[in-house]
Jmol script that loads the backbone (N, CA, C; Angstrom):
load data "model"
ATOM      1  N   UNK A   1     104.046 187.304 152.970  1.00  0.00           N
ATOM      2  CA  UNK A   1     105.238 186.813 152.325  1.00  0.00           C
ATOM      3  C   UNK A   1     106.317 187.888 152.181  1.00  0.00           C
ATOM      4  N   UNK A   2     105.387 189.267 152.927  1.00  0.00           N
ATOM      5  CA  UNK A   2     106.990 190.214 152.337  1.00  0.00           C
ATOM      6  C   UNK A   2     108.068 190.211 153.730  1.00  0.00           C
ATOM      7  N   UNK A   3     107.960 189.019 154.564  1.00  0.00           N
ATOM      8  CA  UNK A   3     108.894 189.549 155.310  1.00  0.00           C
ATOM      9  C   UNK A   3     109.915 188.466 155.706  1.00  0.00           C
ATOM     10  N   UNK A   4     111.102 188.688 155.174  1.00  0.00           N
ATOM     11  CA  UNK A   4     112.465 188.381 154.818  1.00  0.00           C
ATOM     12  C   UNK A   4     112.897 187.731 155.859  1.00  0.00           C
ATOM     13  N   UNK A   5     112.575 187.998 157.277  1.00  0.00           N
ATOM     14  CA  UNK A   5     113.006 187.006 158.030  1.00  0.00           C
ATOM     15  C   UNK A   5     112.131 185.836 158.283  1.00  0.00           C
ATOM     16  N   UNK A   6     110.867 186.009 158.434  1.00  0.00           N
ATOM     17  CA  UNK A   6     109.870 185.178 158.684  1.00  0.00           C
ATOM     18  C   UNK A   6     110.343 183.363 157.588  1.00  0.00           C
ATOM     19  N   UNK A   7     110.430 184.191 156.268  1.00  0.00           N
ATOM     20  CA  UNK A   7     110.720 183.122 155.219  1.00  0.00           C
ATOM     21  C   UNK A   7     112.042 182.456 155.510  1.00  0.00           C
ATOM     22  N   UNK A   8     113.008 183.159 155.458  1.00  0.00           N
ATOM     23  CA  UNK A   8     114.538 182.637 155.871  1.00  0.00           C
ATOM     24  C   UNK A   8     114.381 181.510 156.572  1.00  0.00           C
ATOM     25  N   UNK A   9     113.755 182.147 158.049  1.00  0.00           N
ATOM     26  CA  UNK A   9     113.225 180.907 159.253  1.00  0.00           C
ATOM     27  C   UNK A   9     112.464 180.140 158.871  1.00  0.00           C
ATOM     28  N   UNK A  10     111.965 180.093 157.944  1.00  0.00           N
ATOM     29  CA  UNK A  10     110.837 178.886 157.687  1.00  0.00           C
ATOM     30  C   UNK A  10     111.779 178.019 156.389  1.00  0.00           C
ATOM     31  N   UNK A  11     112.501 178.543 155.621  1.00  0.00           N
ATOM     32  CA  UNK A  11     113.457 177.916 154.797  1.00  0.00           C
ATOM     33  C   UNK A  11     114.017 176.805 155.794  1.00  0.00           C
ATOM     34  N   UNK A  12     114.667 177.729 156.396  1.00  0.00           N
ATOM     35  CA  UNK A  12     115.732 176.981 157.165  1.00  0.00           C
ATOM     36  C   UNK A  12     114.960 175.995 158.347  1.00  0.00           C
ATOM     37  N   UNK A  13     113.700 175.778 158.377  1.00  0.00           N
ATOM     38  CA  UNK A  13     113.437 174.740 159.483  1.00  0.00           C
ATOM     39  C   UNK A  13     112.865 173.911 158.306  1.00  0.00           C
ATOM     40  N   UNK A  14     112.401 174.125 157.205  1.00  0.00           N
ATOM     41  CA  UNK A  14     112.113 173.126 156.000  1.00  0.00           C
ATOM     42  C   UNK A  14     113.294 172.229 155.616  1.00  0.00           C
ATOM     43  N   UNK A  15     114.299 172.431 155.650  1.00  0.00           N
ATOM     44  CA  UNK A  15     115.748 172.381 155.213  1.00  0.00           C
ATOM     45  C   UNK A  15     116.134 171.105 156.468  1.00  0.00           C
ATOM     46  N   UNK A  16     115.988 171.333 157.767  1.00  0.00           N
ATOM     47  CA  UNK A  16     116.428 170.640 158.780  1.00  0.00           C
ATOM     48  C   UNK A  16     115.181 169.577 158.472  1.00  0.00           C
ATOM     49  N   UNK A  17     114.368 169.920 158.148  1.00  0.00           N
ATOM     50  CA  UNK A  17     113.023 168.177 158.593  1.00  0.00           C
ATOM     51  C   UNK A  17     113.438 167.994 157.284  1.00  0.00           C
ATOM     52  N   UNK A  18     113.759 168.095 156.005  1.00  0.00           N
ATOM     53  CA  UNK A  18     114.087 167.182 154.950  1.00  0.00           C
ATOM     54  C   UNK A  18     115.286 166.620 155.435  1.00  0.00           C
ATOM     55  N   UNK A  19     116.474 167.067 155.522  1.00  0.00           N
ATOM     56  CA  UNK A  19     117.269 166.637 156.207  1.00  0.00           C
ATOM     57  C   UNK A  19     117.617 165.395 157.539  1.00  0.00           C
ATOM     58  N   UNK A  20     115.962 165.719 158.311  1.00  0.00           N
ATOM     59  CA  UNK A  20     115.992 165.112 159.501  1.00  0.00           C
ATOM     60  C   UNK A  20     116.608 165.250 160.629  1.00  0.00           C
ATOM     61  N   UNK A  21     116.951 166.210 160.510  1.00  0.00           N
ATOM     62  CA  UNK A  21     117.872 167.079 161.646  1.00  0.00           C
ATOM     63  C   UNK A  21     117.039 167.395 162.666  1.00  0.00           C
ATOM     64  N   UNK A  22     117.431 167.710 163.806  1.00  0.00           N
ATOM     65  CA  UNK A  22     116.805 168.417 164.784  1.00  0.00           C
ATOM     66  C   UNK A  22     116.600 169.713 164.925  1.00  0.00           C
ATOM     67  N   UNK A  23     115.138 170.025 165.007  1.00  0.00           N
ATOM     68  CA  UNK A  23     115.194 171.471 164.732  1.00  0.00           C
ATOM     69  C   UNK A  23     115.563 172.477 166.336  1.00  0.00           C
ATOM     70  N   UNK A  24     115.891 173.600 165.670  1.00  0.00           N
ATOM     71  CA  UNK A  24     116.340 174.393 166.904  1.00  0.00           C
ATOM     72  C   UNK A  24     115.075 174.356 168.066  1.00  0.00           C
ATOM     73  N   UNK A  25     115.533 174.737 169.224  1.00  0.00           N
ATOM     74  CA  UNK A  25     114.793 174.011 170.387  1.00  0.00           C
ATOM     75  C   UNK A  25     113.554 175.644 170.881  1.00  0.00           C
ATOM     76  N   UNK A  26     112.408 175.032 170.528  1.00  0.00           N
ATOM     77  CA  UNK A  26     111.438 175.926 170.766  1.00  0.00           C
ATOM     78  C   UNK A  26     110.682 176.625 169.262  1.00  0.00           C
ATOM     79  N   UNK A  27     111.497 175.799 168.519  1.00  0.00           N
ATOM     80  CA  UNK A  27     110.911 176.115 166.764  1.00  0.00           C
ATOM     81  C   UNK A  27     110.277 174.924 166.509  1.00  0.00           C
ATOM     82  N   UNK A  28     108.536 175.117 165.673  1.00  0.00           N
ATOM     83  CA  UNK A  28     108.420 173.895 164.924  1.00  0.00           C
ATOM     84  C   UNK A  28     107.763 174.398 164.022  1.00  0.00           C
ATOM     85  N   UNK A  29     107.564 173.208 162.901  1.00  0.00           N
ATOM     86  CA  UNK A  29     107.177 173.936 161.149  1.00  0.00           C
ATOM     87  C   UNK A  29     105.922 172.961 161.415  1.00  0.00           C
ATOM     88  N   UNK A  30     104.406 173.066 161.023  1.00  0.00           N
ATOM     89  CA  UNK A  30     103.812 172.086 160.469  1.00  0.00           C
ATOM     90  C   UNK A  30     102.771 172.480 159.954  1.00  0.00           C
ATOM     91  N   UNK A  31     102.828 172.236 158.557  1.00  0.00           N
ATOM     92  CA  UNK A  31     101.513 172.425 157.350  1.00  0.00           C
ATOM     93  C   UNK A  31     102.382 173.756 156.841  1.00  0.00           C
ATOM     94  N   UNK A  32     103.216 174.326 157.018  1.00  0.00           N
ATOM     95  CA  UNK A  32     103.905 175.433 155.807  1.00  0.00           C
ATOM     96  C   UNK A  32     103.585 176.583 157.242  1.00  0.00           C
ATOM     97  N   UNK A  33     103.153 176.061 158.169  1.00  0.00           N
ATOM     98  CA  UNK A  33     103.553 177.380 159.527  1.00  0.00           C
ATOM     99  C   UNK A  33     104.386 177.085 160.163  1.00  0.00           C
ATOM    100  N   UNK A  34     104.691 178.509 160.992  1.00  0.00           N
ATOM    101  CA  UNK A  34     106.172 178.547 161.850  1.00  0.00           C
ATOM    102  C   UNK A  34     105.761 178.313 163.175  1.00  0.00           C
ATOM    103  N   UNK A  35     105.709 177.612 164.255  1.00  0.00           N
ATOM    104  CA  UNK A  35     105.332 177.932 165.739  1.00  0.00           C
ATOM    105  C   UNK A  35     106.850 178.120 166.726  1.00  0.00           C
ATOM    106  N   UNK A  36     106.607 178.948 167.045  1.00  0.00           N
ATOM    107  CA  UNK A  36     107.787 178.982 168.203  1.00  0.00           C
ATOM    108  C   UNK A  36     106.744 179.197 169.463  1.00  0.00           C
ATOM    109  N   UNK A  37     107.785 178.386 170.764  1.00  0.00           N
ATOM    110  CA  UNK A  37     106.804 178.095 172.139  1.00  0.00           C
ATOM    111  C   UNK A  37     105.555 177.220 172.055  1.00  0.00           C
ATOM    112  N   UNK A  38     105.455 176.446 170.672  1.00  0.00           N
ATOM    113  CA  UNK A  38     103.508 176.078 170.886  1.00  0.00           C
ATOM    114  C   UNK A  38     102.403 177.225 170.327  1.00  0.00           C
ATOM    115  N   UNK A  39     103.191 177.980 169.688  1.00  0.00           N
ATOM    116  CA  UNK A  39     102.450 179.342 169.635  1.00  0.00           C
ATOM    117  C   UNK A  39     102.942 179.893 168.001  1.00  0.00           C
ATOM    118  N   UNK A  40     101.763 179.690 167.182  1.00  0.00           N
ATOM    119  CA  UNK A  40     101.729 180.304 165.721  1.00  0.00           C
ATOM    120  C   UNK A  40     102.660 181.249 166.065  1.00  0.00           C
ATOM    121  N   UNK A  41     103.774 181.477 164.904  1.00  0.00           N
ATOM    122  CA  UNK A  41     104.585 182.510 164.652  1.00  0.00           C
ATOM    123  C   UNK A  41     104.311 182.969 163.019  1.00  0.00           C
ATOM    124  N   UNK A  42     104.039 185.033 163.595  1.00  0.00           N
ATOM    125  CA  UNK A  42     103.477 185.736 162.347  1.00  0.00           C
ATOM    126  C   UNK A  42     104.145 186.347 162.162  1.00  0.00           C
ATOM    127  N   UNK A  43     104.641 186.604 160.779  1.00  0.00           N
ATOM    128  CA  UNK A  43     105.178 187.613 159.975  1.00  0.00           C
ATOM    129  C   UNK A  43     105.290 188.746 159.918  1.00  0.00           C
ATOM    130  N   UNK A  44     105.978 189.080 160.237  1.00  0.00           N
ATOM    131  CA  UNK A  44     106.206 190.934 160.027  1.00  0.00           C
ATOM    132  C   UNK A  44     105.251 191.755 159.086  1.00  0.00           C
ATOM    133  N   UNK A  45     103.560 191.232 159.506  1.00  0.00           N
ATOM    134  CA  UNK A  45     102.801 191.969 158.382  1.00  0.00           C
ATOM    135  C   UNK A  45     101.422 192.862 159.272  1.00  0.00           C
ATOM    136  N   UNK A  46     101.771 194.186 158.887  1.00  0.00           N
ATOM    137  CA  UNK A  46     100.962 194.905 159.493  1.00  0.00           C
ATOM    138  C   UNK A  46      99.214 194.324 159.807  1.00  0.00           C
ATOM    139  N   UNK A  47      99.140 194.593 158.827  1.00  0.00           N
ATOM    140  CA  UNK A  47      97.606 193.964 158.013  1.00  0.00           C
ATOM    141  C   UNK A  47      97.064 193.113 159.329  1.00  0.00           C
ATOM    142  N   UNK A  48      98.154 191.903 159.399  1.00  0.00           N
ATOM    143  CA  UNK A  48      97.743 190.695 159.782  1.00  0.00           C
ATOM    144  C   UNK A  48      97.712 190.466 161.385  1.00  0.00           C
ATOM    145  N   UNK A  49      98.699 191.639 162.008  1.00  0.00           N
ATOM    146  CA  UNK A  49      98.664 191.692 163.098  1.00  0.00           C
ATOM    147  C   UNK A  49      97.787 192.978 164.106  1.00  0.00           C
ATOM    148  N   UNK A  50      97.095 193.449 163.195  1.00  0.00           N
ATOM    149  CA  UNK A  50      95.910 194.431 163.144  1.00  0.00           C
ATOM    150  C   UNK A  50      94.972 193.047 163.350  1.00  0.00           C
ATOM    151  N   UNK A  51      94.992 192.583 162.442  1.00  0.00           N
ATOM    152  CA  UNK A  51      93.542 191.553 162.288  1.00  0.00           C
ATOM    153  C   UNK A  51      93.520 190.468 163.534  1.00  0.00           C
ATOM    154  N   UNK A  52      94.723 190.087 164.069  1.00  0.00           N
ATOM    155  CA  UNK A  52      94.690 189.559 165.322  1.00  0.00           C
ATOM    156  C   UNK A  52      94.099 190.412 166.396  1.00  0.00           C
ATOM    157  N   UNK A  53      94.924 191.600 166.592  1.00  0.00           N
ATOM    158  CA  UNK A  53      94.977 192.625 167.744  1.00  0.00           C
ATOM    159  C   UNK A  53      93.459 192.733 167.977  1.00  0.00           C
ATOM    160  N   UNK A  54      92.478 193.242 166.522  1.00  0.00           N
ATOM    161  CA  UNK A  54      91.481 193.550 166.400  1.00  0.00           C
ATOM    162  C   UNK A  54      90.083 192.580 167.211  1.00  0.00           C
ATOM    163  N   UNK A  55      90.370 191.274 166.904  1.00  0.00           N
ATOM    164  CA  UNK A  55      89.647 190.286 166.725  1.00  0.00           C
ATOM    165  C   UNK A  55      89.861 190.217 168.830  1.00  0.00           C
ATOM    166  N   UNK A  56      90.917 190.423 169.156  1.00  0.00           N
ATOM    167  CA  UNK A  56      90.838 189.846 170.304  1.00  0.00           C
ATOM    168  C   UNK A  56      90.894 191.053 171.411  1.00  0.00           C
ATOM    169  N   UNK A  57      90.862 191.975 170.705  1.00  0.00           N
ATOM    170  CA  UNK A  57      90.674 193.582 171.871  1.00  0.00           C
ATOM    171  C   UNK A  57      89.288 194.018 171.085  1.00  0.00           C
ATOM    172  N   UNK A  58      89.135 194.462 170.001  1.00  0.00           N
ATOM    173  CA  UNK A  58      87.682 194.997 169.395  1.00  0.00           C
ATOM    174  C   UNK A  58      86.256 194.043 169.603  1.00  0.00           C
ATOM    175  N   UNK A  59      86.371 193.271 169.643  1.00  0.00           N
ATOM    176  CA  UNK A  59      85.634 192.371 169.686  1.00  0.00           C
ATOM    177  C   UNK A  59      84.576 192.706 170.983  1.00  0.00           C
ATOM    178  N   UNK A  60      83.229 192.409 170.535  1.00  0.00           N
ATOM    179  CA  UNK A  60      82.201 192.121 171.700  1.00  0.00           C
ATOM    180  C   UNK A  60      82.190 191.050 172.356  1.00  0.00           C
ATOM    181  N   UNK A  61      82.895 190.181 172.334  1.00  0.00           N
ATOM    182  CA  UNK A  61      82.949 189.237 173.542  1.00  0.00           C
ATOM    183  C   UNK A  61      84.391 189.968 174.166  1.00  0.00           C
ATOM    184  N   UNK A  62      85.679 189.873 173.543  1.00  0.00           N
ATOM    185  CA  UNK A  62      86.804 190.472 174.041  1.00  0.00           C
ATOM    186  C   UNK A  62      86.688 191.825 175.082  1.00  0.00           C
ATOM    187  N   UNK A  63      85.516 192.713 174.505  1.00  0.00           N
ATOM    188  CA  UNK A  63      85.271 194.190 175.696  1.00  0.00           C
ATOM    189  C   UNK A  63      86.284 195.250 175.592  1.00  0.00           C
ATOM    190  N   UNK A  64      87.488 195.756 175.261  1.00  0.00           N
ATOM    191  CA  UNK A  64      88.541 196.562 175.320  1.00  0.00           C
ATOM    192  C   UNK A  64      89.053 196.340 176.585  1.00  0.00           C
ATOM    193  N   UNK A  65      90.046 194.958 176.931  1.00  0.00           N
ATOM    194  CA  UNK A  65      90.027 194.683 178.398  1.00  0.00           C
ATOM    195  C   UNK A  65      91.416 195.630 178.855  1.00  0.00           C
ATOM    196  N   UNK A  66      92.038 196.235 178.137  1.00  0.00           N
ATOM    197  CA  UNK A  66      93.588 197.272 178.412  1.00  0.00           C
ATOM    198  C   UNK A  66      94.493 196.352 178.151  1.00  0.00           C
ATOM    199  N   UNK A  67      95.811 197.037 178.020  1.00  0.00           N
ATOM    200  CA  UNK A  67      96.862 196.377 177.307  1.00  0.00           C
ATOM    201  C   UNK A  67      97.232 194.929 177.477  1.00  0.00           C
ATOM    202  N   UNK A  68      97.602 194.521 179.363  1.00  0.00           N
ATOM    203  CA  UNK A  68      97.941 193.588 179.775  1.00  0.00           C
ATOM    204  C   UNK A  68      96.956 192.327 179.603  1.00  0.00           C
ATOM    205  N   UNK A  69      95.887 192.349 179.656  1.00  0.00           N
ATOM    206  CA  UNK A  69      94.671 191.891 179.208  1.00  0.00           C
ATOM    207  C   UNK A  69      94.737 190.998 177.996  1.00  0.00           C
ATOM    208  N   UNK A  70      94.641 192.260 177.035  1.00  0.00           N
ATOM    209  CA  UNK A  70      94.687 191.970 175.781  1.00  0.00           C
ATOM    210  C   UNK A  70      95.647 191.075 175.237  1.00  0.00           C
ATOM    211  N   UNK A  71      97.233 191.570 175.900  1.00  0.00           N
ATOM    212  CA  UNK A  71      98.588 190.996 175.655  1.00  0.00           C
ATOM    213  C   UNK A  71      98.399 189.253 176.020  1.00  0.00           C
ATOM    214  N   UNK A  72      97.646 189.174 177.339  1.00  0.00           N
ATOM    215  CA  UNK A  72      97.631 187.787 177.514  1.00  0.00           C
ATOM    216  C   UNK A  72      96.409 187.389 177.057  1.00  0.00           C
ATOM    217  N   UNK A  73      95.808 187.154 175.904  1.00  0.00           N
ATOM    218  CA  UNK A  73      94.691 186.725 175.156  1.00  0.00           C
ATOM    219  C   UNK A  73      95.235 186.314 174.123  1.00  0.00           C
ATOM    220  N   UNK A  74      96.087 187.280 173.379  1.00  0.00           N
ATOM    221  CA  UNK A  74      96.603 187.328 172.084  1.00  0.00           C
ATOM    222  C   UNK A  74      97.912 185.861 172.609  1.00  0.00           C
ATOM    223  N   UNK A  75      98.750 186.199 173.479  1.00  0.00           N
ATOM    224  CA  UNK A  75      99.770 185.296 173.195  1.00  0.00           C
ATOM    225  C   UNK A  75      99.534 183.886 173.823  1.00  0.00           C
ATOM    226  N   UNK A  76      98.306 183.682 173.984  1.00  0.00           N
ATOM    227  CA  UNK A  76      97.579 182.224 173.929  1.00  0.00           C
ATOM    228  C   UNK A  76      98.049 181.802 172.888  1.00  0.00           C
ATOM    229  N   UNK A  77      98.071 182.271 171.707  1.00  0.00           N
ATOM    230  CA  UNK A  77      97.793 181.366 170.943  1.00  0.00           C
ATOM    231  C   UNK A  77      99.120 181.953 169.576  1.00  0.00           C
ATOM    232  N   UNK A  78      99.339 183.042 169.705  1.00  0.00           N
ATOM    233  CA  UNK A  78     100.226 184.208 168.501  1.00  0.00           C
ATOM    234  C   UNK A  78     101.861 184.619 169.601  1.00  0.00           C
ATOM    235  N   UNK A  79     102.284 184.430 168.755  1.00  0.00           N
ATOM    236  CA  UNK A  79     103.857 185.785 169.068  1.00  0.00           C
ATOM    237  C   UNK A  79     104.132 186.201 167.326  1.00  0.00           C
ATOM    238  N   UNK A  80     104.796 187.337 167.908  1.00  0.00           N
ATOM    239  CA  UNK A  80     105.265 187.817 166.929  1.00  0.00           C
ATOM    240  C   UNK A  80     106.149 189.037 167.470  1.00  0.00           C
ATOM    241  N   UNK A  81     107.256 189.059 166.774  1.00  0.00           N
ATOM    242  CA  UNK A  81     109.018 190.438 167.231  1.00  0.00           C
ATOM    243  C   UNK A  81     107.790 191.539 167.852  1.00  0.00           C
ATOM    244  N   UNK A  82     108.353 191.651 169.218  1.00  0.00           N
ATOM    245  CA  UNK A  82     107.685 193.085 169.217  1.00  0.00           C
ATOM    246  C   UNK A  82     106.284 192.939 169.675  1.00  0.00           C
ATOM    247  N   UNK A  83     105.379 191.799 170.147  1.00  0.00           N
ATOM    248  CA  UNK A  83     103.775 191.812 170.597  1.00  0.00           C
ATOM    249  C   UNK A  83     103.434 192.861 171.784  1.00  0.00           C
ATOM    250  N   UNK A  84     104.656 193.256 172.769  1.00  0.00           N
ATOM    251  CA  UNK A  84     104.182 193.750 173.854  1.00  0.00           C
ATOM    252  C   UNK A  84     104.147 195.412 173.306  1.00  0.00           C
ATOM    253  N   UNK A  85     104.928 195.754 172.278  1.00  0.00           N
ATOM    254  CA  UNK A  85     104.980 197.588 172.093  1.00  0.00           C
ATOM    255  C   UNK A  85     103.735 197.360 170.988  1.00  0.00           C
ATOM    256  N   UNK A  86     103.700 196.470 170.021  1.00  0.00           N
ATOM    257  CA  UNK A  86     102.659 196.613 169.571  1.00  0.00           C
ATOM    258  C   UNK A  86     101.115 196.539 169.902  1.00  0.00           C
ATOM    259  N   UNK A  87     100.589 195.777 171.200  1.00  0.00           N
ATOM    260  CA  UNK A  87      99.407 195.906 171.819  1.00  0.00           C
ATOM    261  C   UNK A  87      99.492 196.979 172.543  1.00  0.00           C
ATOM    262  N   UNK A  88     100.452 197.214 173.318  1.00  0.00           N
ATOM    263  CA  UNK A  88     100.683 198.628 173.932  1.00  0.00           C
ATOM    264  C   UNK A  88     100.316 199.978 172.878  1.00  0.00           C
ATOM    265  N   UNK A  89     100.558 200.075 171.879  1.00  0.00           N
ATOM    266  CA  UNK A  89     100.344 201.097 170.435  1.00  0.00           C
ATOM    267  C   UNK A  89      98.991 200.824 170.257  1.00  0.00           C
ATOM    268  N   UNK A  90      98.497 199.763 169.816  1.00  0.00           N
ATOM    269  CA  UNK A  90      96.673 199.669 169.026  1.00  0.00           C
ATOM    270  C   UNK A  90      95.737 200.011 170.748  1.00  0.00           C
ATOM    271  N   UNK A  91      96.479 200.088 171.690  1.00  0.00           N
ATOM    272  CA  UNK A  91      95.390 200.049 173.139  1.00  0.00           C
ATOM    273  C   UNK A  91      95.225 201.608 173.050  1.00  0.00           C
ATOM    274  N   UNK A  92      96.591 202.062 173.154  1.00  0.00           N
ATOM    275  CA  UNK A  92      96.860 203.752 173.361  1.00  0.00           C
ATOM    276  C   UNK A  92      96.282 204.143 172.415  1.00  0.00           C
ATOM    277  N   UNK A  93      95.893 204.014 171.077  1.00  0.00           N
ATOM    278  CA  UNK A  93      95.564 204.504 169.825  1.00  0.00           C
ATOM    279  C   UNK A  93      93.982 204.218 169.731  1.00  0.00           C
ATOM    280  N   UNK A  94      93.201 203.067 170.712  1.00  0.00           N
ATOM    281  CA  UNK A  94      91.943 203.006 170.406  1.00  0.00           C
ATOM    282  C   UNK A  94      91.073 204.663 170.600  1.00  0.00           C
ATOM    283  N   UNK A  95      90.153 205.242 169.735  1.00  0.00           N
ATOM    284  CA  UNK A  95      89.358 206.192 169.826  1.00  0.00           C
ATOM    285  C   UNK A  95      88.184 205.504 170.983  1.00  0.00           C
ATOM    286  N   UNK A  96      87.648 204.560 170.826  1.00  0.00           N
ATOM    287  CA  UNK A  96      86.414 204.190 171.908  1.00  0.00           C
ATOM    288  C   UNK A  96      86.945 204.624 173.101  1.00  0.00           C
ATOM    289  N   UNK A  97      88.108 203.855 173.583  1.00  0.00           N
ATOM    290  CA  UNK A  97      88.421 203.635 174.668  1.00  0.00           C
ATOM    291  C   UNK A  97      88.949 205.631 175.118  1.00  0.00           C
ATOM    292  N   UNK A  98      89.834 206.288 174.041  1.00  0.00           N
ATOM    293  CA  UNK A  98      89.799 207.636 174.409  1.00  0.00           C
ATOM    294  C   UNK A  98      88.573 208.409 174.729  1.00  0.00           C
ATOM    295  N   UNK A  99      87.989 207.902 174.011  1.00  0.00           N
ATOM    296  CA  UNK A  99      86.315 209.147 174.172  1.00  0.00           C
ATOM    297  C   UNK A  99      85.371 208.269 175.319  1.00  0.00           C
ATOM    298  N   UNK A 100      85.785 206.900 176.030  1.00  0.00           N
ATOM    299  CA  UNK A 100      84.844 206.455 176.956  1.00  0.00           C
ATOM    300  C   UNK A 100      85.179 206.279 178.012  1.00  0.00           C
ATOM    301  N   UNK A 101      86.342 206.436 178.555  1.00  0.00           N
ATOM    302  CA  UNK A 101      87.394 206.776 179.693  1.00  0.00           C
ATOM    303  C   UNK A 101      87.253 208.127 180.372  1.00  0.00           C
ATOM    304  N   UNK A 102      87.173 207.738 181.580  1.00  0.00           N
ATOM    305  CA  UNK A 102      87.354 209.481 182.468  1.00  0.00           C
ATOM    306  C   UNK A 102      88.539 209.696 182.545  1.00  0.00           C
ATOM    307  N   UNK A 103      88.870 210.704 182.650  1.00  0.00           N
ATOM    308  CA  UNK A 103      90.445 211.463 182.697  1.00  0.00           C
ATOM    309  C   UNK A 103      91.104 210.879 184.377  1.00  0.00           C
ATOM    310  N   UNK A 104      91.896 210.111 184.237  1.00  0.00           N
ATOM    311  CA  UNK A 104      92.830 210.343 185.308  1.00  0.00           C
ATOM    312  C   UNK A 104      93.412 211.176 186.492  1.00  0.00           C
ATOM    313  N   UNK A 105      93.420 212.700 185.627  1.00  0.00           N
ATOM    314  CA  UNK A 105      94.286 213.286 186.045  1.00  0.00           C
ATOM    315  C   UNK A 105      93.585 214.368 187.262  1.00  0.00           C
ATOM    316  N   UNK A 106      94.393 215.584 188.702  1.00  0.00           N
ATOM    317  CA  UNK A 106      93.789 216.034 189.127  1.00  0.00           C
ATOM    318  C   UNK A 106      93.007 216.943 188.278  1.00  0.00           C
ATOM    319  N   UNK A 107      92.182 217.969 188.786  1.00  0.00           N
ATOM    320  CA  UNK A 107      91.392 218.745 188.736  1.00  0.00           C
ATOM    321  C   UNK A 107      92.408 220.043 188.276  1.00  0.00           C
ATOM    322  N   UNK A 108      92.093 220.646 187.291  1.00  0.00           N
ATOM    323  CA  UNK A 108      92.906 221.805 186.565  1.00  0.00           C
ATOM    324  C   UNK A 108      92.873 222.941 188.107  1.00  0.00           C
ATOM    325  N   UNK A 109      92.209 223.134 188.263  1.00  0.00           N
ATOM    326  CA  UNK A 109      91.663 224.149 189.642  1.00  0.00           C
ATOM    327  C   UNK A 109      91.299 225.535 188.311  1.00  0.00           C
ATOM    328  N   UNK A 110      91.081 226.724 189.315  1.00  0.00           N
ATOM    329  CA  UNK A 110      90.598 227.814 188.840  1.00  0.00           C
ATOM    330  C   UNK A 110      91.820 228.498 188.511  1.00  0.00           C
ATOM    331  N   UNK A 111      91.129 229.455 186.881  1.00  0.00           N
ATOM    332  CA  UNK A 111      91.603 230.105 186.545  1.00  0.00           C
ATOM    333  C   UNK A 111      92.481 231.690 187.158  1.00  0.00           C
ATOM    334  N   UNK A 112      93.266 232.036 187.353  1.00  0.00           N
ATOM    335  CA  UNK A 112      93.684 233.400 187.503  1.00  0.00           C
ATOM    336  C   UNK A 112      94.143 234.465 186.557  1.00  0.00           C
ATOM    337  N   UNK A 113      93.683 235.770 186.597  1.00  0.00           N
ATOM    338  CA  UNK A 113      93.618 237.008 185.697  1.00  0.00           C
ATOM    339  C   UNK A 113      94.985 237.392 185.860  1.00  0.00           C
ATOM    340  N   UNK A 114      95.233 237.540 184.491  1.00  0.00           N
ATOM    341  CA  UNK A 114      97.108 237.923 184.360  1.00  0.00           C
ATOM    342  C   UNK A 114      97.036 239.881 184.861  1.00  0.00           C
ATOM    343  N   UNK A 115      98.432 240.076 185.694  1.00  0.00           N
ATOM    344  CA  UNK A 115      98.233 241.769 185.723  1.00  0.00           C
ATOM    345  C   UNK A 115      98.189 242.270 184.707  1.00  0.00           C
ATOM    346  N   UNK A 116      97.862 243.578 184.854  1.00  0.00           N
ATOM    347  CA  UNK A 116      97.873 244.713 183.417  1.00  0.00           C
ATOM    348  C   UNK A 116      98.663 244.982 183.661  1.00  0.00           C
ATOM    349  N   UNK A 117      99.923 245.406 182.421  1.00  0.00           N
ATOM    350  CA  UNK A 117     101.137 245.689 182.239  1.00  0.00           C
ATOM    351  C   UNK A 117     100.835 247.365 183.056  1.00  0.00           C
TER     352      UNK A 117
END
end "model"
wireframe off; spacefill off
backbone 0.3
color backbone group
């Protein structure tokens, strides 16, 4: 509930179905939720979009499948401002996936001895 736009938008599509108005095209309200696209729309709440991210990248059936993966799992069913930098952030930030990943990168090669002044 702390986020100021989420409510506004949900005012204002409460406002149009009492009214009977047509609501803006790709918005719908039903049972006190917001869907935009067919697709639950969530609130600007950390917490809650952890608990999505979590459920559908942490998860033992889910596997840590990498960003793009993940991104299209989650927006089955969720959007929310911002889903693609934010799965992109909780993927880059997983510890499993840092400590169970081989390095990418080439081979450092061998060291060389600096001259003596």
């Amino acid at each position: 509930m702390e986020d100021d736009n989420w409510m506004r938008r949900k005012e204002e599509l409460e406002t149009l179905t009492k009214e009977q108005k047509e609501l803006p095209t790709q918005w719908s309200i039903s049972e006190g939720l917001l869907y935009y696209k067919d697709h639950l729309f969530i609130p600007d709440n950390k917490d809650l979009q952890t608990l999505i991210t979590k459920s559908c990248y942490d998860s033992k059936i889910a596997g840590h499948f990498g960003q793009e993966n993940t991104l299209e799992i989650i927006t089955r069913g969720f959007y929310w401002k911002r889903i693609t930098d934010w799965v992109n952030d909780y993927v880059r930030s997983c510890t499993t996936c840092q400590q169970a990943k081989a390095p990418r990168h080439a081979h450092f090669g061998l060291l060389s001895p600096l001259q003596v002044p």
